[in-house]
N, C-alpha and C positions, 0 to 999 in steps of 0.2 A: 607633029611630035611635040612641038613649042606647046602647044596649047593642051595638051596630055596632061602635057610635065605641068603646067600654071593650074591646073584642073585639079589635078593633085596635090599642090601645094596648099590650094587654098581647102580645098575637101580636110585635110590634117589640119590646118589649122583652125577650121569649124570645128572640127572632131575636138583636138587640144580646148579650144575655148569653152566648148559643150563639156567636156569633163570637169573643165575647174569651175564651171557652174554650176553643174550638179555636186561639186563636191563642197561648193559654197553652199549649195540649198541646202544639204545632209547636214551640216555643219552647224547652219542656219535652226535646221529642225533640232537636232542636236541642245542649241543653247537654248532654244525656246523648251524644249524639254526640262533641260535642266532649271532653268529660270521657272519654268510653272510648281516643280517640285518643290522649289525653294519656297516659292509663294505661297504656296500649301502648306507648309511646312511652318513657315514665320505666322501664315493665319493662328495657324494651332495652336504655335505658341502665344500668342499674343492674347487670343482669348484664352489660355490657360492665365495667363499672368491677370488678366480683367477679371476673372472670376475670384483669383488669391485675395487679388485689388478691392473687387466689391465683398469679398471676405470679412476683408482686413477691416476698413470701412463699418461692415455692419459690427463687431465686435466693440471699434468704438464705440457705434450709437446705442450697444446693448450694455455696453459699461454705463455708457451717461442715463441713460433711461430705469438701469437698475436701482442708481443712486437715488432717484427720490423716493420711491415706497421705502428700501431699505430703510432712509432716514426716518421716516415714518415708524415703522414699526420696530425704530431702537427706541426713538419717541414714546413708545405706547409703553417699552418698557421700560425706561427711565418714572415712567408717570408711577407706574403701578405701588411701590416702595411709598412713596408718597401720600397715595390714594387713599393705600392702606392705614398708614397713620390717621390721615384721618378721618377714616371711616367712613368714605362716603362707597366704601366695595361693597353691594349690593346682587342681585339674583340680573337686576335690570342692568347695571354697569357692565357684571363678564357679558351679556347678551350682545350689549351694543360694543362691545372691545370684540367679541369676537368676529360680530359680524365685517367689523375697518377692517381686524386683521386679516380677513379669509378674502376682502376685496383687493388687500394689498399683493398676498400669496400670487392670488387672478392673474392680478396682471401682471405678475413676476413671469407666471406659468408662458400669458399670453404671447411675452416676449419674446420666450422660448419659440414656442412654437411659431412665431414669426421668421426667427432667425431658420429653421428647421427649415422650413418652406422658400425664405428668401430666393433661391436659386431656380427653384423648380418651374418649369414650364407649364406645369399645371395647377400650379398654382389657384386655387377658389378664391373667388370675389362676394361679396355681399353685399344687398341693399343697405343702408341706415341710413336716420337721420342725423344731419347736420346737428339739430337743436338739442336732443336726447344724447346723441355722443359728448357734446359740450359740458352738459349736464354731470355727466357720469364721470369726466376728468376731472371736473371742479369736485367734483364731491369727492374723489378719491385721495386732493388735497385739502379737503376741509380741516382739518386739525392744524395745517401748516399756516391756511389762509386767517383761521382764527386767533393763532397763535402770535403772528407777526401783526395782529389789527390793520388786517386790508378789508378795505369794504368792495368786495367784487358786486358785479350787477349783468346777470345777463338779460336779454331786450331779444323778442325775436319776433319781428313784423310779419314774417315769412318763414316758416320752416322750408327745408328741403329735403330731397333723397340724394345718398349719391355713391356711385358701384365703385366699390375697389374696398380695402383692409381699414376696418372701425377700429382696429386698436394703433394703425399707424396714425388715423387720423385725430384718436384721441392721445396722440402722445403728442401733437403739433401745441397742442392748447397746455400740457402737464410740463414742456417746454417753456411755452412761453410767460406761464404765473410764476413758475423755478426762476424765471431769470429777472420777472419782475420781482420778486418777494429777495432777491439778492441784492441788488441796486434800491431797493428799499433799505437795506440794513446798512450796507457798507455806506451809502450816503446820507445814511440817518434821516429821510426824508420821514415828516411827521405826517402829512396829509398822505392816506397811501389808499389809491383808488384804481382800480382797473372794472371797464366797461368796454362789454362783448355785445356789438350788436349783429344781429342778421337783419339784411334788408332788400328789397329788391330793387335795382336798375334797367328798366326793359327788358330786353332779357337775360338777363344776369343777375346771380345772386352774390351780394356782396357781405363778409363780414369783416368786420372794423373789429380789432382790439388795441385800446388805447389804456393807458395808464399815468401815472403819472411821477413817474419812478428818473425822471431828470433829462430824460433821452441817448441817442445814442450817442456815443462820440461821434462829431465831424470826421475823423478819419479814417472812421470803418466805415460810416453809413451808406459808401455805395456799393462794400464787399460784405456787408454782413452774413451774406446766403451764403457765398465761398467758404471752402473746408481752410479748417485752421483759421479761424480768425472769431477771437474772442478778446471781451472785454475783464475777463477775470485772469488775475496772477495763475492761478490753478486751473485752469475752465480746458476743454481738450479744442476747441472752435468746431465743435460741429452740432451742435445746437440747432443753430439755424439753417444750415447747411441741409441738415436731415429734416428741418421742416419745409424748405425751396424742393427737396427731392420728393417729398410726399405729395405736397400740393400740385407739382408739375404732373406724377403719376397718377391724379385724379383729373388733370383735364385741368388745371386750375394755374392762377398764376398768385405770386407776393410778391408786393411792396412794402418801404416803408418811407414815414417821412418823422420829421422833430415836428413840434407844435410848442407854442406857449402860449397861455393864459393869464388873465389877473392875477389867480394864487397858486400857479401849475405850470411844471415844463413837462412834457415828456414824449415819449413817442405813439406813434399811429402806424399799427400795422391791418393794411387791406388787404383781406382774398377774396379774389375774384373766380368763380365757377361758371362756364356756359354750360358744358352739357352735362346736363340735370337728368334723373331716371325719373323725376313729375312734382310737382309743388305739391306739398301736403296741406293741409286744408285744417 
């Protein structure tokens, strides 16, 4: 009878302990439920907020990027008033003012249509050349570059190809002569020189552009890529920040360093490229 009854004491008190386990497990499943919910939930939003985020983002970099043709093509018509006076408006002059202006329009349009696509997953890639893109940024500030008496020079030992967006990578280069031909003026410097070269290192193609426009401040030059950080009173800091973002989404890296010379200070910026679509010939 002793042994019943202990039989039984203990069989309830399995029983007891098996329910408050199992009502721990349900409990258990319960907040892991809930917790996964939440997880899913904060993903969402978070990539909602990253998307606002690289919104936001690109609107700067479509503000800063608009500014230079804009300036440009107030340029063409400040000129014309003048032109006219004194008479040098010809059949040949509207040809070649229309042809800047409708280059300018381009790449306004191009913008656009960058910002449009920014987000999309399907986004389309393109072959181009390195040397030819370079080309066609410098020419689209020719007026600015002749204006301010810089004597650009590009050098290219090696052309390249390289897959991703030809008007992001042409706005790295409309970037970086903008901010040369700035610190050209505001510090008056009289020698005013930038040299773009392409070259190859085993296997890597590297370009150099260097100027000589006084260099960077010591106090930014190891965050210059970093968003917000500029060297002008007015400047929004994403300059280069939007050129560190392009060149990393080509497979590429930037640096930069100060240099000085006998009659020259200024800076040296390197990109480096490894994977190439093939050396052009």
């Amino acid at each position: 009878m002793k042994n019943f009854k202990a039989y039984r004491d203990v069989k309830r008190k399995l029983e007891k302990r098996e329910n408050i386990e199992i009502e721990n497990l349900e409990n258990f499943v319960a907040d892991f439920e809930k917790l996964f919910f939440e997880k899913d939930t904060l993903d969402s939003k978070l990539k909602e907020l990253s998307r606002k985020s690289s919104m936001g983002e690109m609107i700067d970099i479509i503000a800063h990027q608009w500014k230079q043709p804009l300036t440009i093509i107030s340029l063409y018509n400040h000129m014309l008033p003048a032109d006219y006076d004194y008479g040098i408006i010809d059949k040949e002059y509207i040809d070649s003012l229309h042809e800047k202006v409708d280059l300018q329009v381009e790449h306004l349009l191009e913008t656009l249509h960058e910002f449009r696509d920014f987000l999309r997953p399907d986004r389309k890639e393109e072959t181009f050349s390195a040397h030819e893109t370079i080309k066609s940024a410098v020419f689209l500030l020719e007026d600015i570059i002749k204006g301010n008496q810089i004597n650009l020079k590009i050098s290219a030992e090696n052309d390249f190809s390289l897959i991703g967006s030809k008007n992001d990578f042409k706005h790295i280069f409309i970037n970086m002569v903008n901010n040369s031909k700035d610190a050209f003026v505001e510090k008056e410097i009289s020698k005013r020189r930038i040299d773009i070269n392409i070259i190859k290192e085993d296997e890597k193609f590297i370009i150099e552009y260097i100027d000589t426009a006084g260099g960077v401040p010591q106090k930014i030059l190891q965050n210059i890529f970093e968003p917000n950080i500029t060297t002008k009173s007015t400047g929004t800091g994403m300059g280069m920040y939007m050129t560190r973002m392009i060149i990393e989404k080509l497979n590429g890296h930037i640096e930069v360093l100060n240099y000085s010379s006998v009659d020259s200070i200024g800076a040296k910026f390197r990109l480096e490229f490894r994977e190439l679509v093939k050396e052009k010939v």
